[in-house]
C-alpha positions in Angstrom: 207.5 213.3 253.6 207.4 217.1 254.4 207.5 218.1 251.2 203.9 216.0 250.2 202.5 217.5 253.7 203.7 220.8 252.1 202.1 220.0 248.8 198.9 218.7 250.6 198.4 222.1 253.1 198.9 224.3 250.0 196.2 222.0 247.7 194.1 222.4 251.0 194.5 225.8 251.0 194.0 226.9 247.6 190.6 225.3 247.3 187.1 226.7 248.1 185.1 225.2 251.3 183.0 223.5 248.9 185.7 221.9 247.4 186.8 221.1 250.6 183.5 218.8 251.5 183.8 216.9 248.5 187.8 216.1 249.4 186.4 215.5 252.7 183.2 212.9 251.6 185.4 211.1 248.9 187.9 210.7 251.5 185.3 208.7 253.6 183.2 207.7 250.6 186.2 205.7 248.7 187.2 203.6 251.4 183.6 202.8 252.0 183.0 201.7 248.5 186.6 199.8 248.6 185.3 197.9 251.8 181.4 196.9 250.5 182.7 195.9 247.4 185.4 193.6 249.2 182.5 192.5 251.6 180.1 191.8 248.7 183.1 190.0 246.8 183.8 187.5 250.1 180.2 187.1 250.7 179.6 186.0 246.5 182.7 183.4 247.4 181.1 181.9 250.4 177.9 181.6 248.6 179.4 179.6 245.7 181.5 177.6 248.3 178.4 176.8 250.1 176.8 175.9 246.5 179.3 173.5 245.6 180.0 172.1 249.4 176.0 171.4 249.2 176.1 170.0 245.8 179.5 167.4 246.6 177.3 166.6 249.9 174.5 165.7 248.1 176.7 163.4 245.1 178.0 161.7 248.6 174.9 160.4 249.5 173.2 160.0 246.3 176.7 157.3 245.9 176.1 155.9 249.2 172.8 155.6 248.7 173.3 154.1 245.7 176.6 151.3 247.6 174.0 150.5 249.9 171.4 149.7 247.5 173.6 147.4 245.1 174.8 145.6 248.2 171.6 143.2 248.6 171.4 140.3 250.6 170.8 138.4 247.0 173.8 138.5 246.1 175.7 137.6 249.5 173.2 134.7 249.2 174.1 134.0 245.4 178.0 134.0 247.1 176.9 131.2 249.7 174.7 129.3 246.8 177.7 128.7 244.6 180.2 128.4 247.2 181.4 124.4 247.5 182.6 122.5 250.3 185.8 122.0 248.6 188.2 125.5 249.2 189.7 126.8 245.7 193.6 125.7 245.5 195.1 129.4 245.8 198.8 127.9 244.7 196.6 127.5 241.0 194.3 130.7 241.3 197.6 133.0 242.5 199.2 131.8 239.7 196.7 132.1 237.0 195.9 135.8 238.3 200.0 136.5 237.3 200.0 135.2 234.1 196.7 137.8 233.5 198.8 140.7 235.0 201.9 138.9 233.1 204.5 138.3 234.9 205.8 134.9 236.4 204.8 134.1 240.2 207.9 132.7 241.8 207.1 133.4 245.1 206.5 130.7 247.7 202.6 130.9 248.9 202.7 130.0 252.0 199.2 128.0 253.4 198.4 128.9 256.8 195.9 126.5 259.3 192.2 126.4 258.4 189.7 128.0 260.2 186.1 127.3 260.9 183.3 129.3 262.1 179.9 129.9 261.8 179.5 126.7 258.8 182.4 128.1 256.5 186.0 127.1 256.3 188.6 130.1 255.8 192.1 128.8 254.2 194.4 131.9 253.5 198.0 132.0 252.1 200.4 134.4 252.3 203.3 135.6 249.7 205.6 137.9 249.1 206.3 139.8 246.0 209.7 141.2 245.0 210.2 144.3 242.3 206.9 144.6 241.0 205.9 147.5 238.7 202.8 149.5 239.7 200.9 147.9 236.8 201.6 144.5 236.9 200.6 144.7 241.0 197.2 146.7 239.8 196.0 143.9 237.0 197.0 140.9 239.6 195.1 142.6 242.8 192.2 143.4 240.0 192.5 139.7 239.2 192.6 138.7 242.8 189.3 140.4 243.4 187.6 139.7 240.1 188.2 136.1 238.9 186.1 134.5 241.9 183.5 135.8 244.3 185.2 133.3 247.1 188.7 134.9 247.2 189.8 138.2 248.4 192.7 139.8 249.4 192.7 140.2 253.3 195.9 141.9 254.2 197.9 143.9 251.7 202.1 145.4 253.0 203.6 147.4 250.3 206.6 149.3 250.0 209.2 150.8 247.7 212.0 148.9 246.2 214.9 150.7 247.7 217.1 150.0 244.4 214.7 150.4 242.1 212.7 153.6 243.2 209.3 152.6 240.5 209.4 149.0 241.9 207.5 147.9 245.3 207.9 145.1 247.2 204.5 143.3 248.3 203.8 141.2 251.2 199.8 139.8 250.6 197.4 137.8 252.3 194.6 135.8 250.5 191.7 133.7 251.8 189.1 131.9 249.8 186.2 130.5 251.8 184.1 127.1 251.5 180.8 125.8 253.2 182.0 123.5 255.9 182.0 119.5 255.0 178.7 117.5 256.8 179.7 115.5 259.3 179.7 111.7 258.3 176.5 110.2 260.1 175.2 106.4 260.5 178.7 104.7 260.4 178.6 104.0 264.7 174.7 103.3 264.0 175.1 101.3 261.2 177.8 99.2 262.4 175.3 98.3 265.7 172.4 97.3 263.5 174.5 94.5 261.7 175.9 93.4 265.0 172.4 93.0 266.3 171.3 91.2 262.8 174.3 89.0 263.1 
């Protein structure tokens, strides 16, 4: 370390005053330049941050926009126009949606207790699915979804097969909805008028 302080004091030394100014100002002037250039570098990054922050902003809402406009109330009411009285049997439409994702569906669906509200039945089923591969569980959830505008999938458990590391096991729920059945009028009524005939 001396011996570069040495070297420095005689360099410092040996050169005129003018020489000395120009040490002086590059020795101000270089870290100066080091530390706009930096500045003008970080500021250039932030811009083109900002740039593509505002442009991925503006693809988000042009894609909500765009959800909220596809999601019109014709279609919920083309849903409730085609939707029956009588629920689909989800034992048949589970099993049809494996044999698209083929594999066999051995599982037991289990049916739970109807419920009514608001004019429209909900029957759901649950089942459980053993050692499925991450395909076959995409094409039968796709099929699930797809194959009627009445089903969907309302509760979805997965987790991996502890044996098999690329299996998962599956617990799923699944409802299908129906309009709710008319109540059956006239019979008390009816049964009155033909005593009173009689």
């Amino acid at each position: 370390m001396s011996a570069l302080t040495d070297k420095a004091s005689e360099f410092w030394a040996r050169i005129s005053p003018r020489e000395r100014r120009l040490v002086v100002l590059a020795a101000i002037a270089v870290p100066l330049t080091i530390a706009i250039w930096l500045g003008l570098a970080i500021h250039d990054g932030l811009d083109a941050m900002a740039a593509r922050n505002n442009k991925t902003r503006k693809a988000l809402e042009a894609l909500t926009d765009m959800r909220a406009r596809g999601q019109t109330h014709e279609q919920i009411d083309d849903v409730v126009a085609t939707m029956g009285t009588e629920p689909l049997s989800l034992d048949t439409y589970l099993s049809n949606a494996a044999k698209k994702a083929k594999f066999e569906l051995k599982s037991t669906i289990t049916p739970r207790q109807p419920v009514t509200h608001n004019g429209f039945v909900t029957n759901t089923s649950t089942l459980t699915l053993d050692k499925m591969t991450m395909e076959q569980l995409r094409d039968f959830l796709q099929e699930i979804e797809t194959a009627s505008k009445t089903v969907a999938i309302t509760h979805i458990d997965m987790r991996r097969d502890f044996r098999e590391k690329d299996k998962i096991d599956v617990n799923l729920e699944v409802s299908t909805y129906s309009k709710e059945k008319p109540a059956a009028q006239g019979s008390g009524a009816g049964g009155s008028d033909t005593g009173k005939g009689g």
